[in-house]
N, CA, C and O atoms as a GROMACS GRO file, in nm:
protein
  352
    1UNK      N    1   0.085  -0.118   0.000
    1UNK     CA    2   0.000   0.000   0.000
    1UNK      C    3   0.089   0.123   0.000
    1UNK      O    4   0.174   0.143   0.087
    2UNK      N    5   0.065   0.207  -0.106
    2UNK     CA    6   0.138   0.337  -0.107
    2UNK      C    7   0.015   0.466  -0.054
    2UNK      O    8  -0.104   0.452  -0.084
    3UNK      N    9   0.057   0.573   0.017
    3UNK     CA   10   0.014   0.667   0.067
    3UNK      C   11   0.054   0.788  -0.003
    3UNK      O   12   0.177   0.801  -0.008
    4UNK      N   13  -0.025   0.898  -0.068
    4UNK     CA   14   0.027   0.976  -0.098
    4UNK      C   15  -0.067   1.157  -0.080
    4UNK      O   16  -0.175   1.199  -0.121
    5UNK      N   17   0.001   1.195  -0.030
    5UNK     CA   18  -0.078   1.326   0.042
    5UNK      C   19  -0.109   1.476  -0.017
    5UNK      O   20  -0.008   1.545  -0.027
    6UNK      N   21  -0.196   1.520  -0.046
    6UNK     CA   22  -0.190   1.651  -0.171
    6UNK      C   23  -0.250   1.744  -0.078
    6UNK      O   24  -0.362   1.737  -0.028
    7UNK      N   25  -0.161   1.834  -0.061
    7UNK     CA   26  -0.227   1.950   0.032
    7UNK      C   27  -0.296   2.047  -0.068
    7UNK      O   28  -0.272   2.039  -0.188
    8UNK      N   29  -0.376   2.134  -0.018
    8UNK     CA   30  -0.443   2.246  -0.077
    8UNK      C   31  -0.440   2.351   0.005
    8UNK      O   32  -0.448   2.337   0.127
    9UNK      N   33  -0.428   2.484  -0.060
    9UNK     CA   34  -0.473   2.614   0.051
    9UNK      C   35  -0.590   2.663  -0.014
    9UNK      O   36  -0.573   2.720  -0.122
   10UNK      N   37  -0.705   2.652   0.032
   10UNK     CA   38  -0.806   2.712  -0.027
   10UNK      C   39  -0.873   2.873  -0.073
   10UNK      O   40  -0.866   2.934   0.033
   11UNK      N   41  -0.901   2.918  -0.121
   11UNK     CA   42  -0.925   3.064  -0.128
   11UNK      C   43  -1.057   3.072  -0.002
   11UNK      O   44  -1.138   2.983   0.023
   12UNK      N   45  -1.046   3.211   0.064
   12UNK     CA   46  -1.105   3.210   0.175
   12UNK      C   47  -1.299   3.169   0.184
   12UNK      O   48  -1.384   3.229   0.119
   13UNK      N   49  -1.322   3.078   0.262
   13UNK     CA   50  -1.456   3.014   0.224
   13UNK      C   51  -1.495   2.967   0.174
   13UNK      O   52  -1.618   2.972   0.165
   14UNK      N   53  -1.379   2.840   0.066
   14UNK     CA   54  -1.439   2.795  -0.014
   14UNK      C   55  -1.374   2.616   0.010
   14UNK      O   56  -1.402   2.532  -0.076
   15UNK      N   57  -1.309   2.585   0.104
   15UNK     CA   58  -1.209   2.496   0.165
   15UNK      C   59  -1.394   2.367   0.164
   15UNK      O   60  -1.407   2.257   0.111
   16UNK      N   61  -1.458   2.417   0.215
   16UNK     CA   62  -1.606   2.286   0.170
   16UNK      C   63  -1.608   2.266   0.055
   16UNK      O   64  -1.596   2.153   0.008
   17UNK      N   65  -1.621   2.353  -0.002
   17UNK     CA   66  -1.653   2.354  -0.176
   17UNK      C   67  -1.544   2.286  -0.237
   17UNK      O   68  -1.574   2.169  -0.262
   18UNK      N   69  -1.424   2.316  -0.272
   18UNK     CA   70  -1.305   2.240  -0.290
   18UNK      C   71  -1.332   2.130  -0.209
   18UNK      O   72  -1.224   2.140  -0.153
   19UNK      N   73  -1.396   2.008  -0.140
   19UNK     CA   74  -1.370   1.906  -0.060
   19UNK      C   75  -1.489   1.823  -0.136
   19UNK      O   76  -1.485   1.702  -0.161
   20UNK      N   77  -1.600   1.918  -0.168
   20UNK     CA   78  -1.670   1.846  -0.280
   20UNK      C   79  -1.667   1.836  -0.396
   20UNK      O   80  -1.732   1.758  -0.466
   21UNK      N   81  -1.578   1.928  -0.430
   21UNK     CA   82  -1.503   1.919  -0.601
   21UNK      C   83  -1.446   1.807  -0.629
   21UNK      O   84  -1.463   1.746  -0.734
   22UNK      N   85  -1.336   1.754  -0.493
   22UNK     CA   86  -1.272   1.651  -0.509
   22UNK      C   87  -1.359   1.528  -0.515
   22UNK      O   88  -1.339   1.446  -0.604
   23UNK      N   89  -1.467   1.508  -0.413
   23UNK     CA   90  -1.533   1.411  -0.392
   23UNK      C   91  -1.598   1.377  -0.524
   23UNK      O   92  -1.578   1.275  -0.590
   24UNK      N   93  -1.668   1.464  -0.550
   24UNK     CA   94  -1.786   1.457  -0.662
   24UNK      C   95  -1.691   1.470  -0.805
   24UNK      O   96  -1.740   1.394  -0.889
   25UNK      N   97  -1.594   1.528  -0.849
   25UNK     CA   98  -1.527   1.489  -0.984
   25UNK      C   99  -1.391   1.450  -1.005
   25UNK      O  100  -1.342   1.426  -1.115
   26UNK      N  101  -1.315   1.442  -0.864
   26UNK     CA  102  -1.164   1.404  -0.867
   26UNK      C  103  -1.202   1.248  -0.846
   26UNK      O  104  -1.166   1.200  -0.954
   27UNK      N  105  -1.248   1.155  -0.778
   27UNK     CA  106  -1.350   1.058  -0.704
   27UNK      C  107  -1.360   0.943  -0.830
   27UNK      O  108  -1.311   0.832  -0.854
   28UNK      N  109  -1.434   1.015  -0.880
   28UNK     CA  110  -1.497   0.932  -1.015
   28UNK      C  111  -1.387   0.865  -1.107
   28UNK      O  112  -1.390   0.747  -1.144
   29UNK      N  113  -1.303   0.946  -1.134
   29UNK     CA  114  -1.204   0.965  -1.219
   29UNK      C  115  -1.090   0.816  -1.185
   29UNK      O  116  -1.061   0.722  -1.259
   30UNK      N  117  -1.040   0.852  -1.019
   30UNK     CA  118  -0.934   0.777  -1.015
   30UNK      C  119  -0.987   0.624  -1.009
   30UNK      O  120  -0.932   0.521  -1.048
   31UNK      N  121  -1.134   0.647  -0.937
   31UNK     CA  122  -1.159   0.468  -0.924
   31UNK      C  123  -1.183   0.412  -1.084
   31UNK      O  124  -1.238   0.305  -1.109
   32UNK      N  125  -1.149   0.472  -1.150
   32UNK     CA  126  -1.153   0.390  -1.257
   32UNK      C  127  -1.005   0.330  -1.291
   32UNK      O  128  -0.990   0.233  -1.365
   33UNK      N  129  -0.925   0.382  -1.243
   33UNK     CA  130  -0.727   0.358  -1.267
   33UNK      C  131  -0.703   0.249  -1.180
   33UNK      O  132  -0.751   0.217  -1.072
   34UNK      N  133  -0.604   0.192  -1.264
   34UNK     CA  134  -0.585   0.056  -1.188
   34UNK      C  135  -0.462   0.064  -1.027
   34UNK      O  136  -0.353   0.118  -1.045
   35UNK      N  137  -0.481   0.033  -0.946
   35UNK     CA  138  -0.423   0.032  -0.799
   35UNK      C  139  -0.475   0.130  -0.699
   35UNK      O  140  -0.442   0.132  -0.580
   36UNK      N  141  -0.582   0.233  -0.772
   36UNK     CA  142  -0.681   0.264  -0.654
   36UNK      C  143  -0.759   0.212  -0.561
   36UNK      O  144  -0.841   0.123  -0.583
   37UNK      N  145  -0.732   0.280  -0.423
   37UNK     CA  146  -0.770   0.178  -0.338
   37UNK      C  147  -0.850   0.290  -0.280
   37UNK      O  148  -0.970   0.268  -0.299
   38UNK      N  149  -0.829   0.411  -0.212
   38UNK     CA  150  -0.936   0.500  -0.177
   38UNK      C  151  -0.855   0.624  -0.152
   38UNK      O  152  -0.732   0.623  -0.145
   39UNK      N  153  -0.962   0.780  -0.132
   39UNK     CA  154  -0.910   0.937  -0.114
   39UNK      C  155  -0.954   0.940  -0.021
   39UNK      O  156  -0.994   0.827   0.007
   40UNK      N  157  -0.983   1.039   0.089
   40UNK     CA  158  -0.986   1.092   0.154
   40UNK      C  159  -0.971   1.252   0.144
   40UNK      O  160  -0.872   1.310   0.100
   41UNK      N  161  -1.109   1.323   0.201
   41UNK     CA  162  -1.072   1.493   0.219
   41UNK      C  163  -1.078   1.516   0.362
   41UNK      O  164  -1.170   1.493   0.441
   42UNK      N  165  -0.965   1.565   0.380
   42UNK     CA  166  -0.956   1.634   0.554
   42UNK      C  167  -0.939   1.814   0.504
   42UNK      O  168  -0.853   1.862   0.430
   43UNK      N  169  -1.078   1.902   0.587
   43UNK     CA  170  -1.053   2.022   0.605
   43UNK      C  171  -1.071   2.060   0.726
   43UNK      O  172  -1.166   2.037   0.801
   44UNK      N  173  -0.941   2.141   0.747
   44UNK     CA  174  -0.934   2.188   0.850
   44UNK      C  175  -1.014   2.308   0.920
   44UNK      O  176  -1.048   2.396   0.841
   45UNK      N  177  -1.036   2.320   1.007
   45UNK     CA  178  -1.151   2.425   1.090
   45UNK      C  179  -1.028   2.512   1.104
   45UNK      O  180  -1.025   2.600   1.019
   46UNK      N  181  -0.944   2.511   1.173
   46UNK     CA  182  -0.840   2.620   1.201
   46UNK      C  183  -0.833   2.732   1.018
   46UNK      O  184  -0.868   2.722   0.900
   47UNK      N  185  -0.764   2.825   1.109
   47UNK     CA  186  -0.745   2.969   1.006
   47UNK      C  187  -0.639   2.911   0.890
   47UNK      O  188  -0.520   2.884   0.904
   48UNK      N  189  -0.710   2.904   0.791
   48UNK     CA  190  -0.536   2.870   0.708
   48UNK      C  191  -0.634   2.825   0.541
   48UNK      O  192  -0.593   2.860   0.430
   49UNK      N  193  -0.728   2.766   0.558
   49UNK     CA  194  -0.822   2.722   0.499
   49UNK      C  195  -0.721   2.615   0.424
   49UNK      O  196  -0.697   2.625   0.303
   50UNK      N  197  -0.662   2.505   0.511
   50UNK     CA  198  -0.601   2.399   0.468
   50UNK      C  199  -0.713   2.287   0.446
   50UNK      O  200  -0.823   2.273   0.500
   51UNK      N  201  -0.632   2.196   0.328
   51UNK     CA  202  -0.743   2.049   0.330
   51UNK      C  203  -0.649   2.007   0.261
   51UNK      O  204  -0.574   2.061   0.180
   52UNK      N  205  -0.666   1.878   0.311
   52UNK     CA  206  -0.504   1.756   0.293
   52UNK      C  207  -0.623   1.643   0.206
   52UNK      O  208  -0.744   1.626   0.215
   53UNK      N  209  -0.551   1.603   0.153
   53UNK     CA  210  -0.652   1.494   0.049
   53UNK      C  211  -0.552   1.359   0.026
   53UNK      O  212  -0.483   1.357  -0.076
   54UNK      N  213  -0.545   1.208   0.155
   54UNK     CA  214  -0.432   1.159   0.154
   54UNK      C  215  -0.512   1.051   0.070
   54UNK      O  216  -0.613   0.994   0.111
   55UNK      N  217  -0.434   1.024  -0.091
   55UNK     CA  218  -0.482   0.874  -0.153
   55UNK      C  219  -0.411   0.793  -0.113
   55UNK      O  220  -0.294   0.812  -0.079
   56UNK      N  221  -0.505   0.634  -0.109
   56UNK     CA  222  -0.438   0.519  -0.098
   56UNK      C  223  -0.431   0.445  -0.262
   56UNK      O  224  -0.519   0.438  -0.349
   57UNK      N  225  -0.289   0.395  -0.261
   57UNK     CA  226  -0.338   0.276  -0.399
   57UNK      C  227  -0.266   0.177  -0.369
   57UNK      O  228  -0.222   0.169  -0.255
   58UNK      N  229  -0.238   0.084  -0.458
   58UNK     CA  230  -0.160  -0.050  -0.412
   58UNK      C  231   0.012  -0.030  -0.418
   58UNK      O  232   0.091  -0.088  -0.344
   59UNK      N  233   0.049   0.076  -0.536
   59UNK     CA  234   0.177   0.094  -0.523
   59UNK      C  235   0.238   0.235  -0.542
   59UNK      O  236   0.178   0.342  -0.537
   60UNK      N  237   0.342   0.218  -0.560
   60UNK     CA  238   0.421   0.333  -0.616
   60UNK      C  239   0.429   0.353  -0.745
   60UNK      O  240   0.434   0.472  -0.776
   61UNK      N  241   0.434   0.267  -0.844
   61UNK     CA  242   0.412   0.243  -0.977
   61UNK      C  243   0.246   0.334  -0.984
   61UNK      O  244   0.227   0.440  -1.043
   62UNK      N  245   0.165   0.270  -0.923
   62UNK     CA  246   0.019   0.362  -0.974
   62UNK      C  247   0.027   0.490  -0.889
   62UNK      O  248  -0.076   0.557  -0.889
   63UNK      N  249   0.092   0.519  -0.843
   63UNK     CA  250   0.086   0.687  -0.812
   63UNK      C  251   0.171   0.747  -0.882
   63UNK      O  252   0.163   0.870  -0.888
   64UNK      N  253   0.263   0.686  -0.945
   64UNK     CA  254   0.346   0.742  -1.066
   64UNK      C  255   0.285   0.777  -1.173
   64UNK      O  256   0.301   0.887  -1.226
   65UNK      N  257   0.224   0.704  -1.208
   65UNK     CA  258   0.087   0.625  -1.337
   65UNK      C  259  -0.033   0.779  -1.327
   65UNK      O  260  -0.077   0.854  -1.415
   66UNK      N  261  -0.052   0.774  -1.173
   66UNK     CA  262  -0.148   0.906  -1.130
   66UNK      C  263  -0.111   1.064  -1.185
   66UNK      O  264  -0.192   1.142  -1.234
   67UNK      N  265   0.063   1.094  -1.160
   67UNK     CA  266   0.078   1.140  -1.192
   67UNK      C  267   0.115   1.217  -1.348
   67UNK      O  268   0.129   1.324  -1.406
   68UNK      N  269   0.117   1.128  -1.355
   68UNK     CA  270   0.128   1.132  -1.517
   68UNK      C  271   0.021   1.198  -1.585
   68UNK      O  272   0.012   1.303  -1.650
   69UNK      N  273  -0.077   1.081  -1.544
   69UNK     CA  274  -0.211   1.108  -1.610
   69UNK      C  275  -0.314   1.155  -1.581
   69UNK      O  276  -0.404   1.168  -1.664
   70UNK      N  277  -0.325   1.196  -1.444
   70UNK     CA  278  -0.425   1.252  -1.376
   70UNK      C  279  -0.416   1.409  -1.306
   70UNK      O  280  -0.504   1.493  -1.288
   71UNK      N  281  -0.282   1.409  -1.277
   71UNK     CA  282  -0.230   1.560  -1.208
   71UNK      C  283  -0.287   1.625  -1.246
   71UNK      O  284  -0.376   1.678  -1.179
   72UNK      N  285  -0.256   1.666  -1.416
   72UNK     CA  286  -0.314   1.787  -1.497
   72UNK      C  287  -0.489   1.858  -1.465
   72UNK      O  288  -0.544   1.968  -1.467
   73UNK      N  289  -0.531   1.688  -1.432
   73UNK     CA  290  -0.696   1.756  -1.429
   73UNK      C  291  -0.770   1.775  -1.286
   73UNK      O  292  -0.877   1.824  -1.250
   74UNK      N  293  -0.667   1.717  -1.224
   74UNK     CA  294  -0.674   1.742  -1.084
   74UNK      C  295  -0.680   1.882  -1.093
   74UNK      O  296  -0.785   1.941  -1.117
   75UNK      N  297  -0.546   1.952  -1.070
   75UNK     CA  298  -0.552   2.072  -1.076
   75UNK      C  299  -0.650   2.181  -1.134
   75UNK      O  300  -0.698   2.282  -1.082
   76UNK      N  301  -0.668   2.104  -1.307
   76UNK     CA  302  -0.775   2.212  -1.346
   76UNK      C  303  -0.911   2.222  -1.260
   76UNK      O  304  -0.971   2.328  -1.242
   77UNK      N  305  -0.947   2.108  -1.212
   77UNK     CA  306  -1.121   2.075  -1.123
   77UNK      C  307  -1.091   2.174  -0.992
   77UNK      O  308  -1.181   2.248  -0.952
   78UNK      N  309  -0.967   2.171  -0.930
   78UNK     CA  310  -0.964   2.240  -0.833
   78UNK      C  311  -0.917   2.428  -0.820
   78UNK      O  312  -0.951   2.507  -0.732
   79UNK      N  313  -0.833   2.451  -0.938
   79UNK     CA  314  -0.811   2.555  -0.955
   79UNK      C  315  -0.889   2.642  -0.924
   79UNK      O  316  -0.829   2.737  -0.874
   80UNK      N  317  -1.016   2.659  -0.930
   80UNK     CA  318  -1.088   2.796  -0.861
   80UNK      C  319  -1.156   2.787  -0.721
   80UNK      O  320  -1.227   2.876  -0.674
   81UNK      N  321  -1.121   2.642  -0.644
   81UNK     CA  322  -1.127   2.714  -0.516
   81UNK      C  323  -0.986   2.698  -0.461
   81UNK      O  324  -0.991   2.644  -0.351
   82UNK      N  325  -0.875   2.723  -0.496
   82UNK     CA  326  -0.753   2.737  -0.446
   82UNK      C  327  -0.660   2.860  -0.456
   82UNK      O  328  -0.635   2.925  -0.558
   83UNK      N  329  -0.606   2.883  -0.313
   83UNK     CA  330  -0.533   3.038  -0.332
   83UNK      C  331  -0.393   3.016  -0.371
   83UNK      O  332  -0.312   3.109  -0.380
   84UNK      N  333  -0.363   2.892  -0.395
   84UNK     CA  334  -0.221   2.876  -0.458
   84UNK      C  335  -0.173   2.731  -0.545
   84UNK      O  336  -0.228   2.622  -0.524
   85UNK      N  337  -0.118   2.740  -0.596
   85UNK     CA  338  -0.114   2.614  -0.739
   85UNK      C  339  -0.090   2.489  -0.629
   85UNK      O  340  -0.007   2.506  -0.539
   86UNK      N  341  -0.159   2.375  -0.638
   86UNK     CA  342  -0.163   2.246  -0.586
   86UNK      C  343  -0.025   2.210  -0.600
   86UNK      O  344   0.050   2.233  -0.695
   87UNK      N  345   0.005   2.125  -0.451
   87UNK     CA  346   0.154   2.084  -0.496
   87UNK      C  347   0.147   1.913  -0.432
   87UNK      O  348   0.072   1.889  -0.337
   88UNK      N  349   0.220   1.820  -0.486
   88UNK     CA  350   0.167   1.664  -0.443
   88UNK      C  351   0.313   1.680  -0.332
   88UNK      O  352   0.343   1.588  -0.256
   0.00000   0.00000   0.00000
């Protein structure tokens, strides 16, 4: 099992909204790729408007695989509730 953790800083008030962006169209996407195992959205209540989004898959090979092919649209789905470019 590989772990891999994608922080976000959200633009102010929108750290829910970004948590259902991910759910509802980042979500869909990866369970279709092979060694997905599950995401997770953690947002934080504290001032910072952080939310950590840790995936599980079976290896390191498919989070490589993720990156490749999935980063790009990650980012675009999340880009407007974020106050700074996504970093894995």
């Amino acid at each position: 099992m590989f772990t891999r953790v994608v922080e976000l800083i959200s633009k102010q008030g929108k750290a829910r909204e970004l948590s259902s962006t991910i759910n509802d169209k980042i979500v869909p996407i990866l369970k279709k790729q092979a060694g997905f195992v599950d995401e997770i959205v953690l947002v934080s209540d504290a001032p910072g408007e952080r939310t950590a989004s840790p995936r599980f898959s079976t290896s390191v090979r498919e989070e490589t695989l993720w990156l490749q092919t999935t980063w790009k649209r990650f980012v675009q789905h999340t880009k407007a509730g974020t106050a700074v470019t996504s970093q894995v």
